[in-house]
Gaussian input, Z-matrix of N, CA and C with variables (Angstrom, degrees):
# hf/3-21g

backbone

0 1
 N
 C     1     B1
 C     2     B2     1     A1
 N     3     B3     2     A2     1     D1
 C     4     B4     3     A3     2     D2
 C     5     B5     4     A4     3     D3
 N     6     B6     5     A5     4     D4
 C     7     B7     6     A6     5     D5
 C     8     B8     7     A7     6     D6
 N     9     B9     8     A8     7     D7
 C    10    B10     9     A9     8     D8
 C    11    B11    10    A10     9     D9
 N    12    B12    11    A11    10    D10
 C    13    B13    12    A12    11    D11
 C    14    B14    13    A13    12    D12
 N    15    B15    14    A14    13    D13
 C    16    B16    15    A15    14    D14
 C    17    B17    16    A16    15    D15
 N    18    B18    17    A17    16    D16
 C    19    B19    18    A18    17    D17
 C    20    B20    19    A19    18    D18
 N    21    B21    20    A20    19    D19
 C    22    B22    21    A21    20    D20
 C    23    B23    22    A22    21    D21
 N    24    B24    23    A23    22    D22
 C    25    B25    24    A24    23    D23
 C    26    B26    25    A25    24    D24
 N    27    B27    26    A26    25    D25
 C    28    B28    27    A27    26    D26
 C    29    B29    28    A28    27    D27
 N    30    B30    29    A29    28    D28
 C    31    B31    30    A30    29    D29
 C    32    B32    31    A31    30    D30
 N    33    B33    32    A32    31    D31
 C    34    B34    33    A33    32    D32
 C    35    B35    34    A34    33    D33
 N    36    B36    35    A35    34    D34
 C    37    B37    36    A36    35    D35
 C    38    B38    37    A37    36    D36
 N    39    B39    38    A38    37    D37
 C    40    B40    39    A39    38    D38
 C    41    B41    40    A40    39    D39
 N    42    B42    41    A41    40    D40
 C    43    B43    42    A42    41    D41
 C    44    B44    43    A43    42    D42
 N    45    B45    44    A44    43    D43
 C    46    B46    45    A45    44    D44
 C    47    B47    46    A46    45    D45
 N    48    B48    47    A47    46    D46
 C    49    B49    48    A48    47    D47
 C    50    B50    49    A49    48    D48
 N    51    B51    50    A50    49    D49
 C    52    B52    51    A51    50    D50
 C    53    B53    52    A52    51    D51
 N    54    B54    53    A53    52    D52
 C    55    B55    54    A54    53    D53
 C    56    B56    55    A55    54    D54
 N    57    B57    56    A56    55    D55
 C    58    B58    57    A57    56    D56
 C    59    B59    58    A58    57    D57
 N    60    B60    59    A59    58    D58
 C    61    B61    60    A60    59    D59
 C    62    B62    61    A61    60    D60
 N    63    B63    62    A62    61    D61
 C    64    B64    63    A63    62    D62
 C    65    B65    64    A64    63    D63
 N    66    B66    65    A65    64    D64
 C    67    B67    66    A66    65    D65
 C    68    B68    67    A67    66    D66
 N    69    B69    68    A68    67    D67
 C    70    B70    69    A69    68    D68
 C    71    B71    70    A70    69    D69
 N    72    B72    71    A71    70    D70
 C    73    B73    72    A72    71    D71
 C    74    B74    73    A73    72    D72
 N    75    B75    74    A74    73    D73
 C    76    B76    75    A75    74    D74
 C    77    B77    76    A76    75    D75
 N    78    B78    77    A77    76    D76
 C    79    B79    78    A78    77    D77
 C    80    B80    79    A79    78    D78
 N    81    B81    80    A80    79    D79
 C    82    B82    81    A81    80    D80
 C    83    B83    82    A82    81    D81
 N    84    B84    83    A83    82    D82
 C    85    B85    84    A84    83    D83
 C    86    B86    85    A85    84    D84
 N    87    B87    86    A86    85    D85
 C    88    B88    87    A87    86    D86
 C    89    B89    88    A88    87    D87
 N    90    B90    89    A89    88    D88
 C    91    B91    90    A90    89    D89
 C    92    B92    91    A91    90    D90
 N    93    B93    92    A92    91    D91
 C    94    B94    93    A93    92    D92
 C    95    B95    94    A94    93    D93
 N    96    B96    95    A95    94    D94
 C    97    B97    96    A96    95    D95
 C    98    B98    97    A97    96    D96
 N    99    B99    98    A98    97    D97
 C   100   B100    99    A99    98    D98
 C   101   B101   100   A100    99    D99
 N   102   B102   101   A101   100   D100
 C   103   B103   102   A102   101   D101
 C   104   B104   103   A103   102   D102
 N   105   B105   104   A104   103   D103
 C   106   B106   105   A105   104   D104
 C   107   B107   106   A106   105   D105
 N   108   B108   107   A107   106   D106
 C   109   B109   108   A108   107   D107
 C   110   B110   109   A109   108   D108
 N   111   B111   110   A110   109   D109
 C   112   B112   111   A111   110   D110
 C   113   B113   112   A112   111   D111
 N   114   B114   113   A113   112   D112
 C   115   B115   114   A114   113   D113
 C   116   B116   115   A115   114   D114
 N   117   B117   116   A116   115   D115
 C   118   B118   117   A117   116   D116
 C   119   B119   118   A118   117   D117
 N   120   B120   119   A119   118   D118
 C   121   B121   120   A120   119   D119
 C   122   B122   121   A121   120   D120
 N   123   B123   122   A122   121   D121
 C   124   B124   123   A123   122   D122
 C   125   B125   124   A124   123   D123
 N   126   B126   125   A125   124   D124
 C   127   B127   126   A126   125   D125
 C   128   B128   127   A127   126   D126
 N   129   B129   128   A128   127   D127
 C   130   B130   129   A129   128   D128
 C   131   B131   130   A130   129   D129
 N   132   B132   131   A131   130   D130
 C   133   B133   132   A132   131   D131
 C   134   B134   133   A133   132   D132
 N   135   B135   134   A134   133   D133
 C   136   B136   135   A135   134   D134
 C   137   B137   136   A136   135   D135
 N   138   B138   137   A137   136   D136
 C   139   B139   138   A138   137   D137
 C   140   B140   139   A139   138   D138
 N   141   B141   140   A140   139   D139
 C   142   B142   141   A141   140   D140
 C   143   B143   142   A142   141   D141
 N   144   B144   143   A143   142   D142
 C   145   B145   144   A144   143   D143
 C   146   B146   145   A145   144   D144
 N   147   B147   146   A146   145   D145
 C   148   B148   147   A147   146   D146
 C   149   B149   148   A148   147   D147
 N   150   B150   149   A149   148   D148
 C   151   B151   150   A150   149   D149
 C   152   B152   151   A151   150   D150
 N   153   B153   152   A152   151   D151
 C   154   B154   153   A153   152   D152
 C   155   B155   154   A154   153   D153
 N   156   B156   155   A155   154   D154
 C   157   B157   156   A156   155   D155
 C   158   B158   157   A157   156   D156

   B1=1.4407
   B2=1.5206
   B3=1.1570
   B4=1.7398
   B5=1.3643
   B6=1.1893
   B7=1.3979
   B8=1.5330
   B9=1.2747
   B10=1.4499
   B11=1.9759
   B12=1.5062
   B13=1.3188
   B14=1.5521
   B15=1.0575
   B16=1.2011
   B17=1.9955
   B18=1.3363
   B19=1.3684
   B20=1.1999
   B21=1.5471
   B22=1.6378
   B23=1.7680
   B24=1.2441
   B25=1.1719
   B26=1.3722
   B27=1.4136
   B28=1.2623
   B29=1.6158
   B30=1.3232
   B31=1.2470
   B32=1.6975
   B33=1.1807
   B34=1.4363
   B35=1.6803
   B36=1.3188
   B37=1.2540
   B38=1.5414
   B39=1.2445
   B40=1.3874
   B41=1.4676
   B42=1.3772
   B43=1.6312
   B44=1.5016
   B45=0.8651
   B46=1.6631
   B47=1.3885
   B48=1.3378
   B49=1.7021
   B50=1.3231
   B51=1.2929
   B52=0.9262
   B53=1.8537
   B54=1.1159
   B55=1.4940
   B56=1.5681
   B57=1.1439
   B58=1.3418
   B59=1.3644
   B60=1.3569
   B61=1.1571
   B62=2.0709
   B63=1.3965
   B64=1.6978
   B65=1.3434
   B66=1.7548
   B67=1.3621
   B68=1.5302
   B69=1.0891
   B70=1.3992
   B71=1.4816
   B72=1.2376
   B73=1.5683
   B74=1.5489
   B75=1.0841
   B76=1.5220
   B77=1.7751
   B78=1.2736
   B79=1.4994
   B80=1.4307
   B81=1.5594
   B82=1.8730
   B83=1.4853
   B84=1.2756
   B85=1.6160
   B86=1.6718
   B87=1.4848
   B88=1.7106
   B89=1.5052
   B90=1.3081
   B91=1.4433
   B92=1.4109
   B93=1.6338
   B94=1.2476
   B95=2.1077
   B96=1.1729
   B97=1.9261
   B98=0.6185
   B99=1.2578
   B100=1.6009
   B101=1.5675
   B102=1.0601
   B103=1.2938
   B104=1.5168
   B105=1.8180
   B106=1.3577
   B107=1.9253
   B108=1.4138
   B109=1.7024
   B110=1.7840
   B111=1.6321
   B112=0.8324
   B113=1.9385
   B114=0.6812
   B115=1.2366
   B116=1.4125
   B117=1.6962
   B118=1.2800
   B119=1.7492
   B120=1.6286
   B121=1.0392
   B122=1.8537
   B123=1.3340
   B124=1.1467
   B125=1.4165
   B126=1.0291
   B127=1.9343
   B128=1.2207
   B129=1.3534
   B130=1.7012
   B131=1.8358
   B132=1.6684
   B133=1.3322
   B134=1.1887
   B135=0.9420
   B136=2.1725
   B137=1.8504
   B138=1.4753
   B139=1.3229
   B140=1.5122
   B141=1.5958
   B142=0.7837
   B143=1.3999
   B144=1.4161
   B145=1.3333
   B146=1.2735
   B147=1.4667
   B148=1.2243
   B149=1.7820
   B150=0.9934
   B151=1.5072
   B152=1.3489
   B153=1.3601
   B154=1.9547
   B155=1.7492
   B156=1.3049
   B157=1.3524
   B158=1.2574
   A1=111.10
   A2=107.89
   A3=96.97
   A4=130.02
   A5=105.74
   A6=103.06
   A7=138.95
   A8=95.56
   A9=109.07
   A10=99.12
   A11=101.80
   A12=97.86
   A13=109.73
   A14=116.77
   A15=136.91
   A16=111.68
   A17=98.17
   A18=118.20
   A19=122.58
   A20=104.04
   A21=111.98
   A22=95.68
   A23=136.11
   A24=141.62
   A25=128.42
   A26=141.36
   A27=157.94
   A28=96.38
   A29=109.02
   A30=132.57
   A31=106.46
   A32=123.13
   A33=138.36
   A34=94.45
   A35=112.94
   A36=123.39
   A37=118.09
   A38=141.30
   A39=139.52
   A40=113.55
   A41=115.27
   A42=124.47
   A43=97.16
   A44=120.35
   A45=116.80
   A46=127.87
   A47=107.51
   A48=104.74
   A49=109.97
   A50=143.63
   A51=150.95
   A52=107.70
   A53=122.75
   A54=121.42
   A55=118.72
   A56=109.13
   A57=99.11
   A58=124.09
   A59=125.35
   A60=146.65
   A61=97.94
   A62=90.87
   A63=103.80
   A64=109.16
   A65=107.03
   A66=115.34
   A67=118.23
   A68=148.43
   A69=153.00
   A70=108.26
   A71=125.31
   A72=137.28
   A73=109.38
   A74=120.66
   A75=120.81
   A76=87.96
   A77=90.51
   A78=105.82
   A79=113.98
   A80=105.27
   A81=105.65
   A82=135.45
   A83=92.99
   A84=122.89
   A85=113.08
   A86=104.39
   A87=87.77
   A88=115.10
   A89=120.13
   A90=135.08
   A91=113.80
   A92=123.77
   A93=151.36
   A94=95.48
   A95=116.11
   A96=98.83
   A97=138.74
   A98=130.55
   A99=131.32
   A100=87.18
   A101=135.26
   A102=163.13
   A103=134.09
   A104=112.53
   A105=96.94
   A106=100.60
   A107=78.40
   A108=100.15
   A109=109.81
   A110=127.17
   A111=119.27
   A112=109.45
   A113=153.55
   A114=147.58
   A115=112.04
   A116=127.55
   A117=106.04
   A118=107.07
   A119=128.86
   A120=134.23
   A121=85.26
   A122=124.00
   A123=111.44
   A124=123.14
   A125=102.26
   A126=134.06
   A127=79.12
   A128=136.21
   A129=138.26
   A130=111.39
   A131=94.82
   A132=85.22
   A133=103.02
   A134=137.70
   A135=117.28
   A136=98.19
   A137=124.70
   A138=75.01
   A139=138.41
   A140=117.78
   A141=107.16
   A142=113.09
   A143=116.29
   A144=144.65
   A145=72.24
   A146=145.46
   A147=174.13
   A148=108.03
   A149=110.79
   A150=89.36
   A151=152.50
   A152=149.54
   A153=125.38
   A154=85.77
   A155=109.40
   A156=127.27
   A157=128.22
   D1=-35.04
   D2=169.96
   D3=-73.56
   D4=-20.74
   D5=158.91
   D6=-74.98
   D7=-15.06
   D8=-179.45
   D9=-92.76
   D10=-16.88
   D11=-179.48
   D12=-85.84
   D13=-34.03
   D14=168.58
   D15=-40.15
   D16=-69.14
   D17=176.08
   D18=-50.67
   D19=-32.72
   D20=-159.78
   D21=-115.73
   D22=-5.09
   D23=173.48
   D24=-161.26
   D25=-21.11
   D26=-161.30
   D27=-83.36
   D28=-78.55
   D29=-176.42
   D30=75.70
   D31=23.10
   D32=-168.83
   D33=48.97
   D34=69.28
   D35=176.17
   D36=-119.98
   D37=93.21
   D38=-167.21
   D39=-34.84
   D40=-44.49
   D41=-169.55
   D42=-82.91
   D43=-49.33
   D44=168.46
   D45=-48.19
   D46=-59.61
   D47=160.21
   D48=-56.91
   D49=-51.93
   D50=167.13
   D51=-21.83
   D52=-68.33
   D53=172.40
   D54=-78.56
   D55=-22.26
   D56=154.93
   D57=-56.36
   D58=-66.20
   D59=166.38
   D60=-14.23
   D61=-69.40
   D62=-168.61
   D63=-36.61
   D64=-73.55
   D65=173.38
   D66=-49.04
   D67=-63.74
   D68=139.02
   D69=9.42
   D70=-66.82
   D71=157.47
   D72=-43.63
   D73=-46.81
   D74=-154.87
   D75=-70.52
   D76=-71.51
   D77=-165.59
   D78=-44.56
   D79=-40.95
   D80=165.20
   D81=-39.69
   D82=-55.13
   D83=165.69
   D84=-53.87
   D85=-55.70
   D86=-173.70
   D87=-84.31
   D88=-12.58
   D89=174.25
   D90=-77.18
   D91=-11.70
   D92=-157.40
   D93=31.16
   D94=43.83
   D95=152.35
   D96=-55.42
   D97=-170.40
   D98=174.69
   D99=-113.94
   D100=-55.58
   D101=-152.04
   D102=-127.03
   D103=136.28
   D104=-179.41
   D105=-88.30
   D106=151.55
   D107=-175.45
   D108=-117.20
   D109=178.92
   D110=175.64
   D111=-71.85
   D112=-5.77
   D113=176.94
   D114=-96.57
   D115=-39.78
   D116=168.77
   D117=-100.36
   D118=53.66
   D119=175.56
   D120=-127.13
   D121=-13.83
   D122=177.58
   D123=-106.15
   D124=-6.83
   D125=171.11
   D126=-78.40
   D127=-91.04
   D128=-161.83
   D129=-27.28
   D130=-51.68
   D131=-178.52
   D132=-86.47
   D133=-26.28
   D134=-174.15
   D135=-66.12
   D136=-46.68
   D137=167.13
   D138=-105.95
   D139=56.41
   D140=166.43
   D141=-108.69
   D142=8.94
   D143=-154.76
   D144=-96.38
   D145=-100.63
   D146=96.26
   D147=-113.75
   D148=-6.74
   D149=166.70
   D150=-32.94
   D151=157.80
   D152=-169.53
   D153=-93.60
   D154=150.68
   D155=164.38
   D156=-160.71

């Protein structure tokens, strides 16, 4: 999954991981996971897309 996060948003970009990271956290917390999974790795990216999710 990080590579695909990487590919699809990271771009081995510090500020990019950087908000990934954030949202990734957020969504962990209110979903209570342990872990990001494919569904909140796709929440992560829609909004970084700006998409609603």
């Amino acid at each position: 999954m990080i590579g695909f996060a990487d590919a699809h948003a990271g771009h081995d970009n510090f500020r990019a991981w950087a908000k990934i990271t954030a949202h990734a956290a957020r969504a962990l917390a209110r979903l209570d996971r342990p872990a990001v999974d494919r569904e909140v790795l796709g929440w992560v990216l829609s909004k970084l897309s700006g998409r609603a999710g």
